[in-house]
C-alpha positions in Angstrom: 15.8 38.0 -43.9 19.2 39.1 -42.9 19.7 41.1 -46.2 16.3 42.9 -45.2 17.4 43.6 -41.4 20.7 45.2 -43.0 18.9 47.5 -45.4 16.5 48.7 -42.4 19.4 49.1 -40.1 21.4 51.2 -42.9 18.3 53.5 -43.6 17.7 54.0 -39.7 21.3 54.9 -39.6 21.2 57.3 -42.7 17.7 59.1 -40.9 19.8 59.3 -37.4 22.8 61.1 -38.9 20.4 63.4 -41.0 18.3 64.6 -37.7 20.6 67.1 -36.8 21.1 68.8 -39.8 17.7 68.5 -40.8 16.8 70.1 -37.4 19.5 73.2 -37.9 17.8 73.7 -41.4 14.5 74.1 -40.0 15.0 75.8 -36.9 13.0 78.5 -35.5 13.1 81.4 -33.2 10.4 80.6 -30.7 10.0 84.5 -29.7 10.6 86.2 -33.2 9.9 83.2 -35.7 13.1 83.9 -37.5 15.7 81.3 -38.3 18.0 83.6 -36.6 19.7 81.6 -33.6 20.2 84.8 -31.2 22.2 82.4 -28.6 25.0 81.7 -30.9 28.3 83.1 -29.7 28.9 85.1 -33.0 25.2 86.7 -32.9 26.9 89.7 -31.3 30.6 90.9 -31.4 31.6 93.6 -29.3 34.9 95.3 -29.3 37.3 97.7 -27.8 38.2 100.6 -30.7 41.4 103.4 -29.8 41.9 106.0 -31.6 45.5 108.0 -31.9 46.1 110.9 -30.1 45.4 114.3 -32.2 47.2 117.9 -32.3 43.4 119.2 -30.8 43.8 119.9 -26.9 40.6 117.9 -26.6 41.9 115.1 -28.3 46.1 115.1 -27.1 44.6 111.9 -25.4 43.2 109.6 -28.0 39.8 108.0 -27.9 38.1 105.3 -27.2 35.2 103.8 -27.6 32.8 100.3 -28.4 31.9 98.3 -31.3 29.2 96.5 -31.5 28.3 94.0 -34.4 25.3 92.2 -35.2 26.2 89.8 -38.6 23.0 88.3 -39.0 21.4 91.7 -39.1 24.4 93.3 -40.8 24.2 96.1 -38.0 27.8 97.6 -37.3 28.2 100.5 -34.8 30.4 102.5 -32.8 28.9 103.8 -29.5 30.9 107.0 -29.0 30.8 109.1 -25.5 31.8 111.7 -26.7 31.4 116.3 -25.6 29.4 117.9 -28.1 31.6 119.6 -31.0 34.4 121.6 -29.8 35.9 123.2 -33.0 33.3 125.7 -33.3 32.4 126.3 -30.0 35.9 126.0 -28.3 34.7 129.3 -25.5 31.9 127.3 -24.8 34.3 124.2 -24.0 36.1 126.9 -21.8 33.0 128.1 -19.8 32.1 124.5 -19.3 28.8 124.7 -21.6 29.5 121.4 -23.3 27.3 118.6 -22.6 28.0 114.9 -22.9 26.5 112.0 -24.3 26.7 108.8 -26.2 26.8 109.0 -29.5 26.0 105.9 -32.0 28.1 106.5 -35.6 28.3 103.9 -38.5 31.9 102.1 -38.5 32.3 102.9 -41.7 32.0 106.7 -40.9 33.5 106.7 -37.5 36.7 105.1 -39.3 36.4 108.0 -42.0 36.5 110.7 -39.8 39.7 109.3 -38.4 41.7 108.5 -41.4 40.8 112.2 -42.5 42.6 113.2 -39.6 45.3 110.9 -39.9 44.8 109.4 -36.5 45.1 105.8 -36.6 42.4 103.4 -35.2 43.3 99.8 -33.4 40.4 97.2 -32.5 40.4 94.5 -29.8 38.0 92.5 -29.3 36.3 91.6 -26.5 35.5 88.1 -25.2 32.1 88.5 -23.4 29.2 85.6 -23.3 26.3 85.9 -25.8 24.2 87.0 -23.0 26.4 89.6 -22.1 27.1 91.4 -24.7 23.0 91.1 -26.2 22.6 93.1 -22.7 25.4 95.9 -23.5 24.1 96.4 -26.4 20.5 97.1 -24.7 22.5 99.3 -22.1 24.0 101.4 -25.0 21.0 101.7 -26.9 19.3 103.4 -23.5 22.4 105.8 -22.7 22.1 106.9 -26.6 18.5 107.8 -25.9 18.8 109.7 -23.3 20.9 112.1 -25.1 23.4 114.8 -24.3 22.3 115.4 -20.2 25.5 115.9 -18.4 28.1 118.2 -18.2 31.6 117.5 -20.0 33.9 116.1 -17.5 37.0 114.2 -18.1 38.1 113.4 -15.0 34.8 111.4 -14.0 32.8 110.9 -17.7 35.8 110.5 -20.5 35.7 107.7 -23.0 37.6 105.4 -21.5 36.3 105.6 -18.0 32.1 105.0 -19.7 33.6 102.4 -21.6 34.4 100.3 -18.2 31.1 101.9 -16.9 29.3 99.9 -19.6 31.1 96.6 -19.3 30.2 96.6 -15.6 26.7 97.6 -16.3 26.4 94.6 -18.6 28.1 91.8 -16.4 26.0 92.5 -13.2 27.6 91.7 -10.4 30.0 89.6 -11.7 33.6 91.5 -11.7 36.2 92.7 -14.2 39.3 90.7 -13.1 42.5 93.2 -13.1 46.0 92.1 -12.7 47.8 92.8 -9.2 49.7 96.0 -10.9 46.5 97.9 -11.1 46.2 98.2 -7.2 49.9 99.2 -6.5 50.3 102.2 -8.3 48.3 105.5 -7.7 49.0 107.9 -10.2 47.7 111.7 -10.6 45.4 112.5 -13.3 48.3 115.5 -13.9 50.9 112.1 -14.0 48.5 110.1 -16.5 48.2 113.3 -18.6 52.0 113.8 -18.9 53.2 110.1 -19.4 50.5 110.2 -22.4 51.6 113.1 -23.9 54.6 112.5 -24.5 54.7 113.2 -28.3 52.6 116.6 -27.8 54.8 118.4 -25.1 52.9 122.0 -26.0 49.6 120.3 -26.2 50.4 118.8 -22.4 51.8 122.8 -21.5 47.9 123.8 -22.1 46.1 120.9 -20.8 48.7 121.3 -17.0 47.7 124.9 -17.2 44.5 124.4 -17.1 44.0 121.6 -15.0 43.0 122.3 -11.3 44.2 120.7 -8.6 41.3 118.0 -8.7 44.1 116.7 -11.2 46.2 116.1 -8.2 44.4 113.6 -6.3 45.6 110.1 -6.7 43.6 107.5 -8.6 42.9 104.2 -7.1 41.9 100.9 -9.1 39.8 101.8 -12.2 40.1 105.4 -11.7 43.2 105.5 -13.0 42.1 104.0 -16.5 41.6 107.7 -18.0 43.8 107.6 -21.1 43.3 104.4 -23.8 46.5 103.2 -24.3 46.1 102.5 -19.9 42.8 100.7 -20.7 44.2 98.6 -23.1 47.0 97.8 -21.1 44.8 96.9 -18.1 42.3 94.7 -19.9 45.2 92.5 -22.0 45.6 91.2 -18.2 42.1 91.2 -17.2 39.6 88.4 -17.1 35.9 87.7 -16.8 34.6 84.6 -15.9 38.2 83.2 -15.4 38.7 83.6 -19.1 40.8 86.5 -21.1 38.9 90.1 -21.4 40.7 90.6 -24.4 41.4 87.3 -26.7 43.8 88.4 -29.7 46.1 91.2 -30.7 44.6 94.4 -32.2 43.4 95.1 -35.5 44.5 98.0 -37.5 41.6 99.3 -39.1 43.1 102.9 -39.9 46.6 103.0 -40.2 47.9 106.2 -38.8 50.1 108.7 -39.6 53.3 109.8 -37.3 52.7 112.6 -35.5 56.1 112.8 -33.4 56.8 115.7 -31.5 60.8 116.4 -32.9 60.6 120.3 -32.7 63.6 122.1 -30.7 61.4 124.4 -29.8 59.4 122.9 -26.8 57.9 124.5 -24.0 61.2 123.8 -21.1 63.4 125.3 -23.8 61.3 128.0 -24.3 61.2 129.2 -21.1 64.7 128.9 -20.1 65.2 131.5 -23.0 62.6 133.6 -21.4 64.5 133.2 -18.0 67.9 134.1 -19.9 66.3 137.2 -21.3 64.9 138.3 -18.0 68.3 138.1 -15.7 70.0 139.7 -19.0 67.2 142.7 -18.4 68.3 143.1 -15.3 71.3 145.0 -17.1 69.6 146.0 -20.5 67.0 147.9 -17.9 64.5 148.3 -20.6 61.3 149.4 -19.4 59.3 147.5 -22.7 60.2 144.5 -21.7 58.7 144.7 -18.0 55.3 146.2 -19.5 55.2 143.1 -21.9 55.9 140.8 -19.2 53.4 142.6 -17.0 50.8 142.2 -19.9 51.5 138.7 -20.4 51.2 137.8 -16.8 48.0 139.9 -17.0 46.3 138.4 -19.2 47.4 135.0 -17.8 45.9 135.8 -14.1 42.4 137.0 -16.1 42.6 133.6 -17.5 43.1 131.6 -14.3 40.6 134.0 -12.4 38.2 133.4 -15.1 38.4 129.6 -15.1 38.5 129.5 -11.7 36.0 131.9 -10.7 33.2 131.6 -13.3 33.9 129.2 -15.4 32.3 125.9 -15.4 34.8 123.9 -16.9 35.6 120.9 -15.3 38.5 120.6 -12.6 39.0 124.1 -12.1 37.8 124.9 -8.6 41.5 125.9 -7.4 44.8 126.2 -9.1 48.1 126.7 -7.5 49.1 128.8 -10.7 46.6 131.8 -9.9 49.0 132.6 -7.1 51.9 133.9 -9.2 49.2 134.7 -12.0 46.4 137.4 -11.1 45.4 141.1 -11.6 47.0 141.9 -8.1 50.2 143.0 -9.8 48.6 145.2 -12.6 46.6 147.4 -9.9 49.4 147.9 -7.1 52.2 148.2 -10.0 52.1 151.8 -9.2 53.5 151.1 -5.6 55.8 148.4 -6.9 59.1 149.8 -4.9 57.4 148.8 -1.7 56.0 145.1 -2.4 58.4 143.9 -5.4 61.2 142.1 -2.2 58.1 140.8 -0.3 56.7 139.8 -3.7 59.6 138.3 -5.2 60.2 136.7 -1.9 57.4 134.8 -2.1 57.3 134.0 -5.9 60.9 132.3 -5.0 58.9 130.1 -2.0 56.4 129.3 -4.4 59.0 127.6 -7.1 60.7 125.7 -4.5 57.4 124.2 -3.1 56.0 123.6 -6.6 59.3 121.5 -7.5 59.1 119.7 -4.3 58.6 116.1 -5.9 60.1 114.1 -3.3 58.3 116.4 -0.7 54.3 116.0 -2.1 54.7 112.4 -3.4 53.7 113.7 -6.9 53.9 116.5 -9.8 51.7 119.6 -8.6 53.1 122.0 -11.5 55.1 121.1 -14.5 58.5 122.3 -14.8 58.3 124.6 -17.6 54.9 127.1 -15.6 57.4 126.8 -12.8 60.1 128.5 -14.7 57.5 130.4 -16.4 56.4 131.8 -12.7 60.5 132.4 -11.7 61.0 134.5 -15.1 58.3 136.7 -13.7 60.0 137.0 -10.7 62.9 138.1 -12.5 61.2 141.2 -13.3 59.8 141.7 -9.7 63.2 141.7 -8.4 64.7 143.9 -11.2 61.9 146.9 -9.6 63.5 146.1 -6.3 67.2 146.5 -7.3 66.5 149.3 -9.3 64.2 151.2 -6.3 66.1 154.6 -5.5 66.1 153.8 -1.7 67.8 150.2 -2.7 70.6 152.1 -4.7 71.0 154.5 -2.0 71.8 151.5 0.6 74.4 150.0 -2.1 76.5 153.0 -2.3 
């Protein structure tokens, strides 16, 4: 009897200990009728991708955008908001044409494009709950849909700042958790734009001139999260649900190749020569030089008017440049011995405002347009010095 009660009790044992993994074998998906457990943690992976900085205006920033993994489908894409090409249509991307939208590109292909370029590509994933991240995906999928409908804008729709768009969209009313240092700093766009292009100081020349002085404004909280390497920076610190936003260190997926900015030849250098040449024209007194500085100043103003004026390129409304750089010059240059001291008076007021850092709080020029605008005014004051009537007072 008791050899029979211990053969029962070892088979009931044997059938308890089989009952789970019976049960995992032969689960099924009430809705779909798959085997597929879509509440498992690993059902969907989502990360964070960054992309180096490129030699393209457009792209002086770097990139960033989401991946989004499904294993048991083997479904791996990156969801891309991205401007519509700009290499062949870069005077559309002046007169603010371009549209925006979210774009959805294989990995394998996004990744391509990038090592083509020799832009590296960095991955950090993000630590989400199942249910989260199975709603970001639905979000994406519906922003993808909807296509290219709004108007490129940097300052309010770049990569980076859709990216945190997304994550919010997805987590409801529950919030992204950001480390003190977010909220005591309030950085320019301008500031952002300069500390990231560091490496690309001709690239950061173009993008200052051209940025308005919506740039100028300073960014509070998430606002400020414009260029990737900042978002990355921000979410290693953040949490959600009390847990980490971002779990591990990166993952190279494209290694990158240097792209250090070690010319001599930058743009402050450039136009302390050009000031050098100017006061050293004041002597030389040849009248080529002022026509080619006239024509470059010129064509400058009928930039910045343009822009400013027409254009519907983003952050352009006002510039503080197309004060020293308009057509005003070119069509009273005939009457030049009667404004050039007023002129050059001003020009000189202009400068010293423009550098006033410690006045303003924060960068409203860069240095080398501000030497740029006093090399011009070299040339304003050389038609005042050499004005007949000026001479005739000397003597």
């Amino acid at each position: 009897m008791k050899h029979l009660i211990r053969i029962l009790f070892v088979l009931l044992t044997s059938l308890v200990v089989a009952l789970p993994m019976s049960a995992k074998e032969q689960y099924v998906d009430p809705v779909f009728g798959d085997t597929i457990n879509r509440n498992a943690e690993d059902f969907v992976k989502v990360s964070l991708l960054v992309a180096d900085p490129g030699t393209a205006i457009y792209s002086v920033m770097g990139h960033a955008c989401l991946r989004m993994q499904c294993p048991a489908f083997e479904m791996d894409y990156c969801f891309s908001y991205e401007s519509e090409d700009v290499t062949s249509r870069f005077w559309d991307f002046i007169a603010g044409n371009l549209h925006m939208g979210l774009f959805v590109i294989p990995t394998t292909k996004y990744c391509q494009e990038y090592r083509e370029e020799g832009r590296g590509v960095s991955e950090y994933p993000i630590n989400l709950p199942i249910d989260v991240k199975r709603n970001l995906w639905r979000i994406v999928d519906t922003y993808v849909a909807e296509g290219k409908l709004l108007k490129y804008d940097y300052l309010r729709r770049g990569c980076t700042i859709t990216c945190v768009k997304f994550i919010h969209e997805a987590l409801g009313n529950t919030p992204i958790e950001y480390d003190s240092s977010l909220y005591n700093q309030s950085p320019t766009a301008r500031e952002l734009v300069k500390r990231a292009t560091q490496d690309a100081l001709w690239m950061r020349f173009c993008v200052c001139f051209i940025a308005g002085s919506e740039t100028d404004i300073p960014l509070h909280g998430e606002k400020q999260l414009l260029v990737p390497s900042d978002l990355v920076a921000a979410w290693q610190k953040a949490a959600v649900y009390g847990e980490p936003l971002l779990l591990q260190e990166p993952i190279v997926l494209v290694e990158g190749k240097p792209q250090i900015n070690d010319a001599w030849f930058t743009p402050l250098i450039a136009m302390m020569i050009l000031i050098m040449l100017c006061i050293a024209n004041l002597f030389w007194n040849q009248p080529y030089f002022d026509w080619f500085m006239l024509a470059v100043q010129t064509l400058i103003g009928v930039f910045m008017m343009y822009v400013i004026c027409i254009s519907d390129l983003c952050c352009t409304s006002w510039n503080w440049l197309i004060l020293p750089f308009n057509i005003l010059p070119l069509l009273v240059w005939r009457w030049r011995k009667y404004w050039a001291l007023p002129y050059a008076c001003a020009l000189l007021i202009w400068c010293i405002v423009m550098a006033g850092i410690g006045i303003w709080g924060h960068v409203l020029v860069d240095w080398p347009h501000i030497l740029l605008v006093f090399a011009w005014n070299m040339i304003i004051l050389k038609q005042y010095i050499q004005n007949p009537v000026y001479k005739n007072r000397i003597k």
